[in-house]
N, C-alpha and C positions, 0 to 999 in steps of 0.2 A: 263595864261600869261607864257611865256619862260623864265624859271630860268636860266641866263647867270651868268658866274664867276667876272661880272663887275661890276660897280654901273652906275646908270643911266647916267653919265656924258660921260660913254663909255671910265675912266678909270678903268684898272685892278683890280681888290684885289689882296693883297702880298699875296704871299706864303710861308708858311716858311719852311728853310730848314737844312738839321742836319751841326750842324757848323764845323764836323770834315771830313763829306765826303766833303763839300763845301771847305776846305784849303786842303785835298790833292789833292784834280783834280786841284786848283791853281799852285800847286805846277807841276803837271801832265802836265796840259796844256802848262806851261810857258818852260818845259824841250822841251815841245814837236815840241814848236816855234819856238824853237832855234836849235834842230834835223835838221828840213825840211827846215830851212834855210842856215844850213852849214854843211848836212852831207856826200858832197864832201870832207869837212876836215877830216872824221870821228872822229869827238870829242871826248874827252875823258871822262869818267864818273867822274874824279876827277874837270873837267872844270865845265861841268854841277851842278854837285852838290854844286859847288862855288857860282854858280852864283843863286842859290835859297836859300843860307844861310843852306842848311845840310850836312851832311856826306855822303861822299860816298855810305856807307852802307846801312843808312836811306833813299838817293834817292832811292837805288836800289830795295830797299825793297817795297817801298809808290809805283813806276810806274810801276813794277812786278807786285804788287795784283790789279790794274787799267788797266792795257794793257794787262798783258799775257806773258810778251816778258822784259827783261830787257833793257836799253836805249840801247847797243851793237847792241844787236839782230835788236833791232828796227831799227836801222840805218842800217844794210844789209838789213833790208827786205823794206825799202823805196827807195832804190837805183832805176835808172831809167831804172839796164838794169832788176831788179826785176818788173818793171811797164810793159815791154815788153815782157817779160817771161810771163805774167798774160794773155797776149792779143795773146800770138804766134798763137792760135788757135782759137782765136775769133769766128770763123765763122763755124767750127765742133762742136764747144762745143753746138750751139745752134742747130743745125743737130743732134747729136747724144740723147740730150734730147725729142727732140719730135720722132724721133725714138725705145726709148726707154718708151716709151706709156706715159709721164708724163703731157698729156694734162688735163687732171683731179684732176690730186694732185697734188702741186708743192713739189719737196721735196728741202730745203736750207741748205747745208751745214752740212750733216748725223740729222740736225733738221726737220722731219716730218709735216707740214704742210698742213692744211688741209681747203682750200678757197672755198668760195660760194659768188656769185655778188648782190648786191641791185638791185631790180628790178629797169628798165630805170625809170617805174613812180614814185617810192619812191625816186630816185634820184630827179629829177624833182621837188619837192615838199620838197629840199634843206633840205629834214631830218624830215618834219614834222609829229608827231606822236613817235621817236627815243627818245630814253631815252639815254644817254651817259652819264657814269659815269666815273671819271676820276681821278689822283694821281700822284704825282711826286716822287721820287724815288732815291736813288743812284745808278750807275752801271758803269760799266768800260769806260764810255763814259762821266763820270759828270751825272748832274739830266737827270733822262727821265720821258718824260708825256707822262701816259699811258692812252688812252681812250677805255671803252668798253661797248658792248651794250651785250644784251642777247642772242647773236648768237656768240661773240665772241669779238678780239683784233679789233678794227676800226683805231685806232691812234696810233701811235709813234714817238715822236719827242722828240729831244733835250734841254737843255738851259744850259749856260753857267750863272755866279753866275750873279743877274742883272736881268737876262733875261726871268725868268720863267715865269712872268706873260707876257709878249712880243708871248712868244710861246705859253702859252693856248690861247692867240687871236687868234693868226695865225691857230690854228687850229679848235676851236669855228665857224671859219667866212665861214669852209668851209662846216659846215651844219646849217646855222642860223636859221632854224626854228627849230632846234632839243630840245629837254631837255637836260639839264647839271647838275650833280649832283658831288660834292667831295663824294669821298668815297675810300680812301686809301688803307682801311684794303680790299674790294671788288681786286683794282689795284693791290696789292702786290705779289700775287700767279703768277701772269703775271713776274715780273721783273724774280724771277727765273727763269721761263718756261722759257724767251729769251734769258737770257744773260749766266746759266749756262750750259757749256758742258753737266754737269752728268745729267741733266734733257732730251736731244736729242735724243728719244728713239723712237723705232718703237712700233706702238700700242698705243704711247700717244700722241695722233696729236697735235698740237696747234692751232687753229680754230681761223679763222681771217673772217675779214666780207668785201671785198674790195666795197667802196662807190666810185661812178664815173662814167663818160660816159663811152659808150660803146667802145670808141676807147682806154680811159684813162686805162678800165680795161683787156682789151687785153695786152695792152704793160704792166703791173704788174705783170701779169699772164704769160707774157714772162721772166720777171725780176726771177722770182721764177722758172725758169727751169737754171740761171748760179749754177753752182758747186762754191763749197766754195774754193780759192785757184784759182780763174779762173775771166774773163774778157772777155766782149765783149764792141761793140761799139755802138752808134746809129744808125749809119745805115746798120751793121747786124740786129739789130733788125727789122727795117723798111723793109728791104728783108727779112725778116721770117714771118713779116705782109702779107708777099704781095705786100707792098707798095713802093716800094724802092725811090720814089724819098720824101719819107717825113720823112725824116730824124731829118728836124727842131721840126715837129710836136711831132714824136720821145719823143725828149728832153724836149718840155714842158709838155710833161704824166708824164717823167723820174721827172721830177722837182717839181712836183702837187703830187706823191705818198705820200700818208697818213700814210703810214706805215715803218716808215725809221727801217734800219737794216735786219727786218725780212722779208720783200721785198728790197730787195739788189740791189737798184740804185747805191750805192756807190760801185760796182763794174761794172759799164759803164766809158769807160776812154776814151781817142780821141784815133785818129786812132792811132797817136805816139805814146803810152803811158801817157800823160799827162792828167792830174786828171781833168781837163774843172773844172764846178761847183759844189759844193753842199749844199744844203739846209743851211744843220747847218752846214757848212764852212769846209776848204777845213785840217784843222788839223783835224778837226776831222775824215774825210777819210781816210786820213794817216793811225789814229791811229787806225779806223775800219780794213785797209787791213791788214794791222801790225799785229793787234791781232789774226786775222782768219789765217796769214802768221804762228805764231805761233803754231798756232791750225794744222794747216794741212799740213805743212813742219817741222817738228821735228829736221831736218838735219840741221838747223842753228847754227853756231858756239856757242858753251854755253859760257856763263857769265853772 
């Protein structure tokens, strides 16, 4: 019988999670809603910090080791003409990566990455016979559920406090005949490997296993040829396919990716610059391109 994370009723089991990384991404998160809602105003860090009951200092401090970027930073690097700058070149970026032979190894963001496909029939047969073990985690994004099999990272997804058991369904459902196993201390060596810079080395690939159709793993596989610090769109990608008029098709692979962050959907934006969807909601893209704006533009004004 398939060991699922649920009880027969096909409600959830709790998760539980560390209560001090869980209050500061509250804290994180709620700075963050209030960024990308007014930072035409460019708010002030004394406002923000007001409005979540700490000190200046103490915000500053708590969304710094969360994001990368102080809330400052953060709000020049959300700017809309910062969203347009990302896409100026949408369409070479995805040119000069498959010209530069990366059809074989995706590399993300000086992160070395190193992918192989589920066979079409073991996709077909919705996981069965896969063992996936799985863990939640703190990281600069709130909890992340990490799934993996014995070939490598299968799953990454999100939750906000609430929500953890919500997101292992959601992503349980997308191999239901598979095995499911907790196993934390297995998941943890993973949350470094993605989320630390000093871990992003060459020679120490991080081995992901992409489950999905054949068309779904094409476009993944395109997603992991964007540069960190860079953006394209749907329908560049749809003409790098080949396909140019399926654009929408595009967007539902872009939507279905099992592997958020370290295949980097959230860096597909409309043609304008406008952030469209994403899985686990559209602050948290904010705060993903934010963080990697940090990472890979140093030139932003300090504070």
């Amino acid at each position: 019988m398939t060991s699922l994370p649920f009880s027969l009723t096909g409600e959830p089991r709790p998760v539980s999670l560390g209560a001090e990384a869980e209050r500061d991404y509250g804290v994180v998160r709620q700075t963050l809603e209030r960024i990308t809602l007014s930072w035409r105003d460019q708010p002030r860090l004394e406002d923000l910090a007001k409005e979540v009951g700490l000190q200046p200092i103490q915000l500053q401090r708590v969304f710094s080791r969360w994001c990368g970027l102080t809330p400052k930073q953060f709000v020049q690097a959300i700017t809309l003409d910062h969203a347009k700058a990302l896409l100026r070149d949408a369409a070479s970026v995805l040119d000069a990566s498959y010209e530069v032979g990366l059809s074989g190894s995706g590399r993300l963001h000086d992160l070395f990455v190193s992918h192989e496909a589920m066979t079409p029939g073991a996709y077909r047969n919705r996981g069965e016979g896969l063992t996936v073990s799985y863990g939640f985690h703190p990281c600069p994004f709130g909890q992340v559920l990490l799934m993996v099999t014995d070939k490598g990272l299968a799953g990454l997804a999100f939750a906000d406090p609430g929500e953890e058991a919500s997101a292992l369904k959601d992503m349980c459902s997308r191999w239901p005949a598979a095995q499911f196993e907790e196993n934390a201390a297995l998941t943890a060596p993973y949350a470094s490997r993605v989320f630390d810079p000093a871990e992003w080395q060459d020679g120490k690939p991080l081995n992901v296993i992409l489950i999905g159709t054949d068309f779904e793993i094409r476009v993944w596989q395109t997603l992991l040829k964007i540069p960190m610090g860079k953006a394209t769109t749907y329908s560049d990608i749809a003409r790098k396919l080949g396909k140019p008029s399926a654009s929408r098709a595009v967007g539902t692979a872009v939507g279905r990716n099992p592997i958020s962050f370290v295949v980097p959907c959230h860096r597909v934006l409309g043609r304008n610059g406008t952030l469209c969807g994403y899985h686990w909601g559209l602050t948290r893209k904010r705060a993903i391109l934010g963080w990697e704006t940090g990472i890979s533009s140093p030139v932003l004004e300090a504070v």
